[in-house]
Backbone as XML, in Angstrom:
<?xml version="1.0"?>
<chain id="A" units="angstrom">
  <residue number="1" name="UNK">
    <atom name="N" x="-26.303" y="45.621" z="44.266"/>
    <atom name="CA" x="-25.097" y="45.765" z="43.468"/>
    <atom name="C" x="-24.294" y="44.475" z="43.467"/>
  </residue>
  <residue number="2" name="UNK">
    <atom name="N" x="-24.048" y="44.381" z="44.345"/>
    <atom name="CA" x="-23.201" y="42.542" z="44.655"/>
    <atom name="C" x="-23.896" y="41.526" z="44.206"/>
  </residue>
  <residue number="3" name="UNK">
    <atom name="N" x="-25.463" y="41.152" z="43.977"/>
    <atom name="CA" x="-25.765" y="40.485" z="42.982"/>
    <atom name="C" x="-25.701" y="40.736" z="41.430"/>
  </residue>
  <residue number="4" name="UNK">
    <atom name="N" x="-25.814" y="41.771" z="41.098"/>
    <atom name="CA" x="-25.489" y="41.957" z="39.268"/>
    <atom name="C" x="-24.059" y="41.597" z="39.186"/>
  </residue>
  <residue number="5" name="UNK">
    <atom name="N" x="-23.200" y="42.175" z="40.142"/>
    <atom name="CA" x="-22.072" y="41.447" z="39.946"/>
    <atom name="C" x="-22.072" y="40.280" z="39.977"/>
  </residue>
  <residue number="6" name="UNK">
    <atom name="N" x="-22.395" y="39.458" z="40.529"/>
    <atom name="CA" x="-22.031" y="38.117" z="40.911"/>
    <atom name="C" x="-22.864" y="37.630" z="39.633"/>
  </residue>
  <residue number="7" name="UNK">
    <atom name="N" x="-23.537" y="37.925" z="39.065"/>
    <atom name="CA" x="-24.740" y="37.238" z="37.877"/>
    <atom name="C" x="-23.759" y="38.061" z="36.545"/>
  </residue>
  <residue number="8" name="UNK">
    <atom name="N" x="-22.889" y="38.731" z="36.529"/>
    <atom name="CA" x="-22.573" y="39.185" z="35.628"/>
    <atom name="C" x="-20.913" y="38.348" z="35.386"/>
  </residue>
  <residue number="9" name="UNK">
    <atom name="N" x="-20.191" y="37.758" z="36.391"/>
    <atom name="CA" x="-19.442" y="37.166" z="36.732"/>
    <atom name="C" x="-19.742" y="35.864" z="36.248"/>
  </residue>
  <residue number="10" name="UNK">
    <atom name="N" x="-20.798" y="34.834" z="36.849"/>
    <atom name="CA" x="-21.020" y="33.913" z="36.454"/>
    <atom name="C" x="-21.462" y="33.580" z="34.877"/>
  </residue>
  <residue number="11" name="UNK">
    <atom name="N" x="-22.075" y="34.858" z="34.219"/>
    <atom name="CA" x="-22.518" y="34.927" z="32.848"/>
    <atom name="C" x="-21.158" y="34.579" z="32.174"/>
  </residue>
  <residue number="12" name="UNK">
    <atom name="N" x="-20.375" y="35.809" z="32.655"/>
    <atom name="CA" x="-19.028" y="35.358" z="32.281"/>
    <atom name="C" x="-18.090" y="34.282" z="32.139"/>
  </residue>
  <residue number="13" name="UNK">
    <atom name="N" x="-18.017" y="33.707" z="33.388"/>
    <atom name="CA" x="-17.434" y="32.327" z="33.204"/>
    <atom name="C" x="-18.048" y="31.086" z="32.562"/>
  </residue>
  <residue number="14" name="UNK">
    <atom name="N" x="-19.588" y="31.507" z="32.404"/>
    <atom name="CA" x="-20.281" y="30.071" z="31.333"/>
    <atom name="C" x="-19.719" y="30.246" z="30.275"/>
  </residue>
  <residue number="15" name="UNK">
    <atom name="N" x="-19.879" y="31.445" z="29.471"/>
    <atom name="CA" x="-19.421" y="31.631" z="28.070"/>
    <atom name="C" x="-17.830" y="31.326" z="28.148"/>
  </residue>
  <residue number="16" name="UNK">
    <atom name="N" x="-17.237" y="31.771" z="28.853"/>
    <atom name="CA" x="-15.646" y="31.368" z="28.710"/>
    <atom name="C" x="-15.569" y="30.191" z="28.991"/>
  </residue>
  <residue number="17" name="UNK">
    <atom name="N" x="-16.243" y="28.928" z="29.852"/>
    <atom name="CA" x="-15.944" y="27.735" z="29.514"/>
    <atom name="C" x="-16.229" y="26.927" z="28.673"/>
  </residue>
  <residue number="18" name="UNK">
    <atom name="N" x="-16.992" y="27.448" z="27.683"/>
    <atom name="CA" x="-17.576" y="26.860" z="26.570"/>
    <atom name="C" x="-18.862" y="25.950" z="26.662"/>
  </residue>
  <residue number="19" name="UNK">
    <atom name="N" x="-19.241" y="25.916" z="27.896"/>
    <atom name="CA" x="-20.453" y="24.756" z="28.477"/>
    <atom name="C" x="-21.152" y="24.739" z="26.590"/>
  </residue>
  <residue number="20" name="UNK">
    <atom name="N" x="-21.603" y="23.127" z="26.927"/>
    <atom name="CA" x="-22.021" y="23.065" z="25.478"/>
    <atom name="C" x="-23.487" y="23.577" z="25.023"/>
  </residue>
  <residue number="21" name="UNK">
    <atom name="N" x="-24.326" y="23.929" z="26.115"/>
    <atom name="CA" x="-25.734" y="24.600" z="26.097"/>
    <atom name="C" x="-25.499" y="26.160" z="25.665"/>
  </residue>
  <residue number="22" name="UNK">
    <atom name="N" x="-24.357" y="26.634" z="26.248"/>
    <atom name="CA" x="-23.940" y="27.986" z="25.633"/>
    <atom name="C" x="-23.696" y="28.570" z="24.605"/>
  </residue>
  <residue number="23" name="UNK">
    <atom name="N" x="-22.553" y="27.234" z="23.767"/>
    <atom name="CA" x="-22.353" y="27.852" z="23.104"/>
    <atom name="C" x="-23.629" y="27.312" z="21.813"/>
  </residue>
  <residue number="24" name="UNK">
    <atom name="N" x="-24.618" y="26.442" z="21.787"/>
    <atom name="CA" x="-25.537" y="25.922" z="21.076"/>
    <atom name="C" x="-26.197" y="27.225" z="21.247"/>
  </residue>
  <residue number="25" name="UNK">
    <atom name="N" x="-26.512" y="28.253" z="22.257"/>
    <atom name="CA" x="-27.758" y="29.476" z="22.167"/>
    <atom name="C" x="-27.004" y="30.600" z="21.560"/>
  </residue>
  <residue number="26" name="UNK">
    <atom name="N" x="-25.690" y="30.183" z="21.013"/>
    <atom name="CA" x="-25.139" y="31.407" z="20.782"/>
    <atom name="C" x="-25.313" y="31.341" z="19.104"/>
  </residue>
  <residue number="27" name="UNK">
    <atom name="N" x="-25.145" y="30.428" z="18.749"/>
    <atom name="CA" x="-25.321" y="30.410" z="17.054"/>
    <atom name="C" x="-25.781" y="31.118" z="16.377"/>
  </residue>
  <residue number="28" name="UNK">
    <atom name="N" x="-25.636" y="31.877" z="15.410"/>
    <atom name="CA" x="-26.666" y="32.444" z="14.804"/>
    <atom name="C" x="-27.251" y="31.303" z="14.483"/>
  </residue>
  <residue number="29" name="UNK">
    <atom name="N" x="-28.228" y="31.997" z="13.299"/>
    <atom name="CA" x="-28.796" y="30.995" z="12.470"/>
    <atom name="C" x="-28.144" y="30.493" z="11.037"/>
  </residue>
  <residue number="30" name="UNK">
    <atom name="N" x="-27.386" y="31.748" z="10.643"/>
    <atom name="CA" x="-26.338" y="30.595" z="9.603"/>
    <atom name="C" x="-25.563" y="29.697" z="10.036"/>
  </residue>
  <residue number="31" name="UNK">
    <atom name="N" x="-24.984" y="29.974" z="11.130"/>
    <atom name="CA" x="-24.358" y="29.156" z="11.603"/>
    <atom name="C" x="-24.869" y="27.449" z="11.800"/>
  </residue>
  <residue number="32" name="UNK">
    <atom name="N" x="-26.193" y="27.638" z="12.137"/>
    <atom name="CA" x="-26.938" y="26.258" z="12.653"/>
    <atom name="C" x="-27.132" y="25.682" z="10.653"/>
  </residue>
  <residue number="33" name="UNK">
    <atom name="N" x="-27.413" y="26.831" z="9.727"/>
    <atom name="CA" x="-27.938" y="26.666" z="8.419"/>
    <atom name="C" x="-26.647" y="25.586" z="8.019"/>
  </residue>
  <residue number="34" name="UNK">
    <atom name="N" x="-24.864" y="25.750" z="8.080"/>
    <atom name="CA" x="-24.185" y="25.782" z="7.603"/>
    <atom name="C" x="-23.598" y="24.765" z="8.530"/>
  </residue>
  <residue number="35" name="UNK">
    <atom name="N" x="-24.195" y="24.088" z="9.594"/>
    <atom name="CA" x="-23.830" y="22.796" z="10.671"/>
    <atom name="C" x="-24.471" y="21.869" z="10.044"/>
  </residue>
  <residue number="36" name="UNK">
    <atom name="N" x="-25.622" y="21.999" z="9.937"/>
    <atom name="CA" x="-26.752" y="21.229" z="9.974"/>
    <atom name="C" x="-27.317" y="21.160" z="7.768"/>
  </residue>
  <residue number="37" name="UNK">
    <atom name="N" x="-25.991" y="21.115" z="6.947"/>
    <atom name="CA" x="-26.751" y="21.274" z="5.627"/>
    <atom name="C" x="-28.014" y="20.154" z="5.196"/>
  </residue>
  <residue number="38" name="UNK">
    <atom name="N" x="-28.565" y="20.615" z="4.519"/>
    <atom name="CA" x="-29.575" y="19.893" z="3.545"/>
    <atom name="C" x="-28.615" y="19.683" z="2.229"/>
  </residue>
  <residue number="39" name="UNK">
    <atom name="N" x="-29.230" y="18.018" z="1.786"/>
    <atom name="CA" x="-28.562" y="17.690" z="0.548"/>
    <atom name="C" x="-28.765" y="18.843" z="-0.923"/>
  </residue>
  <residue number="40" name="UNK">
    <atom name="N" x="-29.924" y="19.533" z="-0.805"/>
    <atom name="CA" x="-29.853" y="21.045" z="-2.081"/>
    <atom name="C" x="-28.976" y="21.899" z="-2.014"/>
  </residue>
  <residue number="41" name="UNK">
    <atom name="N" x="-28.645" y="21.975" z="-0.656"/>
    <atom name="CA" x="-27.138" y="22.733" z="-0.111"/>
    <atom name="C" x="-26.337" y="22.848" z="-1.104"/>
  </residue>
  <residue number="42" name="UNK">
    <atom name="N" x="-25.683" y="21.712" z="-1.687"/>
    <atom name="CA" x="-24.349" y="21.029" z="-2.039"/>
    <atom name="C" x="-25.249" y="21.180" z="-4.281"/>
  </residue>
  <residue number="43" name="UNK">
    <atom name="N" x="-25.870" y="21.870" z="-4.532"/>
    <atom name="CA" x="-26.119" y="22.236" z="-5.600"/>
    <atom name="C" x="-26.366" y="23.351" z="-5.979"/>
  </residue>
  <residue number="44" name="UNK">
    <atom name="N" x="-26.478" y="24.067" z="-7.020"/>
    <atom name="CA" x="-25.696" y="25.188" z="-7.875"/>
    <atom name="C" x="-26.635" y="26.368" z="-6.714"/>
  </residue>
  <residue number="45" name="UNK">
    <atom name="N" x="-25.932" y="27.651" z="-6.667"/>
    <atom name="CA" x="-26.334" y="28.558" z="-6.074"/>
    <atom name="C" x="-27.098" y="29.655" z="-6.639"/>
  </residue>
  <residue number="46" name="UNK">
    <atom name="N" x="-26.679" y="29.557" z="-8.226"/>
    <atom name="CA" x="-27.477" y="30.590" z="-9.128"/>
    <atom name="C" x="-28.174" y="29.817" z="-10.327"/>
  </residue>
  <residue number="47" name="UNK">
    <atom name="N" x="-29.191" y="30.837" z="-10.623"/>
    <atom name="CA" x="-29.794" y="30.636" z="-11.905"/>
    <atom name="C" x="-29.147" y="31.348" z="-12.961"/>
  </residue>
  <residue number="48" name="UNK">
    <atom name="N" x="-28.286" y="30.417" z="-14.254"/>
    <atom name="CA" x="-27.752" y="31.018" z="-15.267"/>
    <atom name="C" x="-29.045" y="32.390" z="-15.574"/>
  </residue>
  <residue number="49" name="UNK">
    <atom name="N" x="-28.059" y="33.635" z="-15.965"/>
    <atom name="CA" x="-28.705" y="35.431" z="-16.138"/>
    <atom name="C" x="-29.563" y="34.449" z="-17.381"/>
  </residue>
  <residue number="50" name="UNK">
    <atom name="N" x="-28.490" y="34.130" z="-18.597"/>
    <atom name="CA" x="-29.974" y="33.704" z="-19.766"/>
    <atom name="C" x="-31.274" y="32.828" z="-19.461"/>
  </residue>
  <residue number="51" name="UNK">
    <atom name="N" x="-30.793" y="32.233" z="-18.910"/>
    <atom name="CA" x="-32.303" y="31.302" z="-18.211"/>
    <atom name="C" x="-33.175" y="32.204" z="-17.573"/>
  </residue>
  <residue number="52" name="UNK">
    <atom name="N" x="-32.708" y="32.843" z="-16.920"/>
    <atom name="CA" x="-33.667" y="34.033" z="-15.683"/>
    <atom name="C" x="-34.034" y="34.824" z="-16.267"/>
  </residue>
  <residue number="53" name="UNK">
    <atom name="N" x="-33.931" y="35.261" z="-17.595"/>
    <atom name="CA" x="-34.399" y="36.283" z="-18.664"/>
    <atom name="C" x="-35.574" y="36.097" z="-19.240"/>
  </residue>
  <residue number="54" name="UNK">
    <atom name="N" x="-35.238" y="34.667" z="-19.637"/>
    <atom name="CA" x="-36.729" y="33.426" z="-20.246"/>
    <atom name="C" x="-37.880" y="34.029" z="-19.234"/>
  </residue>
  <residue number="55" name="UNK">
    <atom name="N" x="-37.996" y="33.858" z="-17.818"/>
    <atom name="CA" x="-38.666" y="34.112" z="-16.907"/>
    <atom name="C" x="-39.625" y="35.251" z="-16.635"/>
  </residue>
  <residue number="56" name="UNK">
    <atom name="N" x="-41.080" y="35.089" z="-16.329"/>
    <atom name="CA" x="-41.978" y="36.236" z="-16.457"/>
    <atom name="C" x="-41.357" y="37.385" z="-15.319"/>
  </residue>
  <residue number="57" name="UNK">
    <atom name="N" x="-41.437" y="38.711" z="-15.561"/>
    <atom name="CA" x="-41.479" y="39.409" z="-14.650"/>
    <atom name="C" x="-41.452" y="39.008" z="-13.297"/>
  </residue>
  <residue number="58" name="UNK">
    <atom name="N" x="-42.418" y="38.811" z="-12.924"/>
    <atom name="CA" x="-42.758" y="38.570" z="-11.282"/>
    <atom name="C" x="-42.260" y="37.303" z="-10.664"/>
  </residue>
  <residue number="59" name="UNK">
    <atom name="N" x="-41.573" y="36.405" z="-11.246"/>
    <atom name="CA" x="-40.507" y="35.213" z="-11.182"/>
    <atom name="C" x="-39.088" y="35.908" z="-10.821"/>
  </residue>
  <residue number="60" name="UNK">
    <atom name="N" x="-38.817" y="36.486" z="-11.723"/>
    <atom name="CA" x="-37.542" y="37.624" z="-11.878"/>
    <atom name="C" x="-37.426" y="37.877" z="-10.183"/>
  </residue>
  <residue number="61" name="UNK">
    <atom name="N" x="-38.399" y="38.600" z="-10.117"/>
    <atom name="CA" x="-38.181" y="39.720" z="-8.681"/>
    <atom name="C" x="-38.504" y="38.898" z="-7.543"/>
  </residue>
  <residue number="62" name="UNK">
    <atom name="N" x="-39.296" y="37.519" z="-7.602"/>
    <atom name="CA" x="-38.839" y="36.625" z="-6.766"/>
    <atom name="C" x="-37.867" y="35.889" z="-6.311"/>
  </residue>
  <residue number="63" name="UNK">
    <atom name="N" x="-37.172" y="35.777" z="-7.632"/>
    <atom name="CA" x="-35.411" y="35.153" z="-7.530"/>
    <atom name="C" x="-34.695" y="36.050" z="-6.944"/>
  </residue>
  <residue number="64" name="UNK">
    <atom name="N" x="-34.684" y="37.265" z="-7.488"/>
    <atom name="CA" x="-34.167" y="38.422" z="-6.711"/>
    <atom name="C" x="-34.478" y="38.637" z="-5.501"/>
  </residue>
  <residue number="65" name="UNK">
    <atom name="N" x="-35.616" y="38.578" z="-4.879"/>
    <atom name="CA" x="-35.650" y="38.392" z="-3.393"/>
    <atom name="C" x="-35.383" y="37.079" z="-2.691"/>
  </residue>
  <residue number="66" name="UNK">
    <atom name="N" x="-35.510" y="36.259" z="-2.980"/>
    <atom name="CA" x="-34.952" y="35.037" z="-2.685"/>
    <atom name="C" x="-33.674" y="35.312" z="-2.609"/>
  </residue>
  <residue number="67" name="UNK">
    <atom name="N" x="-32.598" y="35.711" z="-3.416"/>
    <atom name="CA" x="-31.163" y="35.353" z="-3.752"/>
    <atom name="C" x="-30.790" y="36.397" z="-2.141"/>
  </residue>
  <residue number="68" name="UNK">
    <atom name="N" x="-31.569" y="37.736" z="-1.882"/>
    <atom name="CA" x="-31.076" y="38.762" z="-0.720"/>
    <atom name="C" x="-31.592" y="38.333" z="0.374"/>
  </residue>
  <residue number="69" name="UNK">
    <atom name="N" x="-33.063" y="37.646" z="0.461"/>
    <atom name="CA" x="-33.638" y="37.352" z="2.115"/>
    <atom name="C" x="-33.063" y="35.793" z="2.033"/>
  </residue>
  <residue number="70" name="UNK">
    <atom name="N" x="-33.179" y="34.593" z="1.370"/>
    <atom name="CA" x="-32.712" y="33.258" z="2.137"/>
    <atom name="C" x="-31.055" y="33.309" z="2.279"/>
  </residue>
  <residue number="71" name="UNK">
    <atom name="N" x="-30.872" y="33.959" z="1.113"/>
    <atom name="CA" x="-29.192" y="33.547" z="1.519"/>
    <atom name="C" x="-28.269" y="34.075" z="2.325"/>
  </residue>
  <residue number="72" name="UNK">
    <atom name="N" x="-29.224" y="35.254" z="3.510"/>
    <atom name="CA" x="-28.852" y="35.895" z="4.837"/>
    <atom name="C" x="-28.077" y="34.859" z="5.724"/>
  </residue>
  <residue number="73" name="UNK">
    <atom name="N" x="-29.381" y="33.182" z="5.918"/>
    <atom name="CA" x="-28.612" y="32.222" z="7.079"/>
    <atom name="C" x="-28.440" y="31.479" z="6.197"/>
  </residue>
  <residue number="74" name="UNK">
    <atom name="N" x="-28.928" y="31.210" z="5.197"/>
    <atom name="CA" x="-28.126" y="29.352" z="4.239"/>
    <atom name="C" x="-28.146" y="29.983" z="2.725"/>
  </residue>
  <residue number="75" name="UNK">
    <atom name="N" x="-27.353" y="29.000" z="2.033"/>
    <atom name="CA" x="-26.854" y="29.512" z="0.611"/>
    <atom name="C" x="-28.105" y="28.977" z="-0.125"/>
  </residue>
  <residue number="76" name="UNK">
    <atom name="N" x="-28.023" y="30.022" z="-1.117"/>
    <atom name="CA" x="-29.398" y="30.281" z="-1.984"/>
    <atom name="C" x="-29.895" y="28.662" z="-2.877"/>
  </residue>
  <residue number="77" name="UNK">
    <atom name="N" x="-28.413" y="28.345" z="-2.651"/>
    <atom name="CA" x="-28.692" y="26.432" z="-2.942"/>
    <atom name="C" x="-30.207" y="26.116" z="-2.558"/>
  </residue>
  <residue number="78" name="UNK">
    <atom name="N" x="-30.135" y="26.246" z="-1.630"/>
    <atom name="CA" x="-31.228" y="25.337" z="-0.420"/>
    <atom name="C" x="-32.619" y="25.576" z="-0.991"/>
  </residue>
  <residue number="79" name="UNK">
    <atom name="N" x="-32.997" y="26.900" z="-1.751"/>
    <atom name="CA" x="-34.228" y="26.700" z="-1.981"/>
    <atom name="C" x="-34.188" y="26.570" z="-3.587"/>
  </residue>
  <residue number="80" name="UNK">
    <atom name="N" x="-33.528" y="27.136" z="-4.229"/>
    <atom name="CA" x="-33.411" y="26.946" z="-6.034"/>
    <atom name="C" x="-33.236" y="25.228" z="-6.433"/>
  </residue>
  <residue number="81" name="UNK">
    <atom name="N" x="-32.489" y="24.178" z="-5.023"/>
    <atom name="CA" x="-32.428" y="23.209" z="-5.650"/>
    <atom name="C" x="-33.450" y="22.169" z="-5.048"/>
  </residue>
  <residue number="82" name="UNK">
    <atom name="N" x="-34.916" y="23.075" z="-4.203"/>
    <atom name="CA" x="-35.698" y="21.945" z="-3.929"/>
    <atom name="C" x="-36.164" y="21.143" z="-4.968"/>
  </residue>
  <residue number="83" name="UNK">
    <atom name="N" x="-36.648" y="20.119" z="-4.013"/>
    <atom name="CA" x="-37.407" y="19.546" z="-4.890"/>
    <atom name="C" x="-39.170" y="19.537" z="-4.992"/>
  </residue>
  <residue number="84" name="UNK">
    <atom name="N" x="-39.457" y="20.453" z="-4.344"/>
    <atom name="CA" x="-40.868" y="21.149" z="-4.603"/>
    <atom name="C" x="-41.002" y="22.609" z="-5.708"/>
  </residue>
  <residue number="85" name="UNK">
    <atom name="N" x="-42.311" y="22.497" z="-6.661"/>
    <atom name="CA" x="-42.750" y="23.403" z="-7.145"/>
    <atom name="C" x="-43.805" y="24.029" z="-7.063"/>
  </residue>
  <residue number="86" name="UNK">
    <atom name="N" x="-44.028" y="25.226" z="-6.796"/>
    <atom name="CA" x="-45.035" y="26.184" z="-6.471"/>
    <atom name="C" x="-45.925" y="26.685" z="-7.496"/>
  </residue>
  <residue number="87" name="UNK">
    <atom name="N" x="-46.663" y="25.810" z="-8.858"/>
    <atom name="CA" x="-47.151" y="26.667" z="-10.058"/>
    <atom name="C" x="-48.239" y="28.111" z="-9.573"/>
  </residue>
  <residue number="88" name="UNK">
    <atom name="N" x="-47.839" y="29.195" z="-10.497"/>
    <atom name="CA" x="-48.148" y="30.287" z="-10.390"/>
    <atom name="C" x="-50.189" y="30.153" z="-10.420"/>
  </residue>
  <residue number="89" name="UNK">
    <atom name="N" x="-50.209" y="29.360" z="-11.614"/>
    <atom name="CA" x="-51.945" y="29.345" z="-11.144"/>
    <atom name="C" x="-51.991" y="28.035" z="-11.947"/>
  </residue>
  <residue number="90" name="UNK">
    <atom name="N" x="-53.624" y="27.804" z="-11.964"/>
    <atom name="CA" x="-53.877" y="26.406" z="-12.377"/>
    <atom name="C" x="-53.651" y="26.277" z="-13.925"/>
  </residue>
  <residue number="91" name="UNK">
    <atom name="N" x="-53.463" y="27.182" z="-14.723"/>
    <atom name="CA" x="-52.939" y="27.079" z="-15.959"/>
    <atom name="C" x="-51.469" y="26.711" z="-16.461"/>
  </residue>
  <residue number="92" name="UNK">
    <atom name="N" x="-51.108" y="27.224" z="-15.408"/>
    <atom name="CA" x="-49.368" y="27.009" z="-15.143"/>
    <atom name="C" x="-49.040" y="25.797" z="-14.662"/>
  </residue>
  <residue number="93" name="UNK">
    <atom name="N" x="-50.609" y="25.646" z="-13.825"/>
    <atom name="CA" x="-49.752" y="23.553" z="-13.808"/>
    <atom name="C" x="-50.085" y="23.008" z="-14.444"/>
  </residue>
  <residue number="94" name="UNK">
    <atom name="N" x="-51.654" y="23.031" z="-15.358"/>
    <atom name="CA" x="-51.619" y="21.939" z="-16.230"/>
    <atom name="C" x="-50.460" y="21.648" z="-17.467"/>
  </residue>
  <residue number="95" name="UNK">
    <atom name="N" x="-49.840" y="23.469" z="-18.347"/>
    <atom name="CA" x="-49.020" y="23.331" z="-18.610"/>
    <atom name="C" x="-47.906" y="23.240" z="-18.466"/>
  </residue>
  <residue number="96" name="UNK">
    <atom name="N" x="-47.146" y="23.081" z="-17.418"/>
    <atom name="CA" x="-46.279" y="22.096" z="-16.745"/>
    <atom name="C" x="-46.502" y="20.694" z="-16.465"/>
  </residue>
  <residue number="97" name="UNK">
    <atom name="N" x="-47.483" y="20.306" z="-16.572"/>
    <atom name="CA" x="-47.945" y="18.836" z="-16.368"/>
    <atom name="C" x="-47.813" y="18.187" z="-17.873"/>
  </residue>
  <residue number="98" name="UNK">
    <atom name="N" x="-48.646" y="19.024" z="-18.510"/>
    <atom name="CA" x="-47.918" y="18.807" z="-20.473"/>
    <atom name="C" x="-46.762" y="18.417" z="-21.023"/>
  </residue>
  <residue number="99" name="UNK">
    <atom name="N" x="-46.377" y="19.897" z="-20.321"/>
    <atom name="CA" x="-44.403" y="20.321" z="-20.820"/>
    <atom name="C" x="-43.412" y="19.113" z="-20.650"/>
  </residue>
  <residue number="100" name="UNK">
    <atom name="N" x="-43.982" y="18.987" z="-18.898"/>
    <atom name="CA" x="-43.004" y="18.197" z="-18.307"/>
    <atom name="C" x="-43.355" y="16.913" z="-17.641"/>
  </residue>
  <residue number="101" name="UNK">
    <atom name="N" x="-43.860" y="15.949" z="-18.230"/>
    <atom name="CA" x="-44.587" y="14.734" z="-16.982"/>
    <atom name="C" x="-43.771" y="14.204" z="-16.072"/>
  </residue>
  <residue number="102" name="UNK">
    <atom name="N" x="-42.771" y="14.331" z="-16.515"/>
    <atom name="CA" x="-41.801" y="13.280" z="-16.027"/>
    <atom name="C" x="-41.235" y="13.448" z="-14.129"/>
  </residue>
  <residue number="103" name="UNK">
    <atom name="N" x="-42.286" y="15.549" z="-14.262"/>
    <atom name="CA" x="-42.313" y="15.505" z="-13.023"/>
    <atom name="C" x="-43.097" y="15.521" z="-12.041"/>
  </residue>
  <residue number="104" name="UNK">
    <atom name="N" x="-43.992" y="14.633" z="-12.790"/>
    <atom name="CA" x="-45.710" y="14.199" z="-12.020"/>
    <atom name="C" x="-45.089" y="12.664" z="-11.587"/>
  </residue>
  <residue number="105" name="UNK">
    <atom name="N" x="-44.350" y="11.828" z="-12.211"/>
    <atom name="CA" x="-44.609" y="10.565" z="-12.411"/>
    <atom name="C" x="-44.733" y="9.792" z="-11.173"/>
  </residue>
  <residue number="106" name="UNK">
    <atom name="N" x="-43.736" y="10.491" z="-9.895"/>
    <atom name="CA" x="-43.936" y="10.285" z="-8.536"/>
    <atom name="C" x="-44.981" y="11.266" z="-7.943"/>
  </residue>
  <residue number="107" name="UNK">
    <atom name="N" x="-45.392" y="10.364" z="-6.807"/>
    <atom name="CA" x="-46.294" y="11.322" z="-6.105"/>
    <atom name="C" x="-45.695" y="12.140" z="-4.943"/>
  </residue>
</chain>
């Protein structure tokens, strides 16, 4: 008994002095999301509704899950304004490679 106390005591006084290892394990993870931003951060959070309409079905319900599971610890910025694209199949990249070169031109 006198040790849980004493370990429950000392638990106590780490967190109340703020030791800086403490309060770093205490973070959530938005918290660390919203310390620590990425430069996509600091760009738009939504996809205009008419633009997202343009969009096939199964794009749709990916934005939609995207917008409820990433923007739990960081704002939905972070992944709508990467700068990576995922084409749906190899038809989808060549015509994106067509559409758009300009975003092949770097490697």
């Amino acid at each position: 008994m006198n040790r849980k106390l004493t370990f429950l005591v000392a638990i106590a006084l780490l967190s109340a002095s703020g030791a800086p290892g403490v309060r770093a394990a205490e973070l959530s993870e938005k918290d660390k999301a919203l310390a620590n931003p990425y430069s996509n951060d600091f760009g738009p959070e939504a996809v205009d509704e008419a633009v997202l309409k343009t969009y096939p079905a199964n794009v749709q319900a990916g934005y939609k899950a995207l917008i409820k599971g990433c923007a739990q610890c960081h704002s939905a910025a972070r992944p709508l304004n990467s700068r990576f694209v995922e084409p749906l199949d190899d038809a989808a990249l060549a015509k994106l490679k067509k559409d758009q070169p300009e975003l092949f031109k770097d490697a």
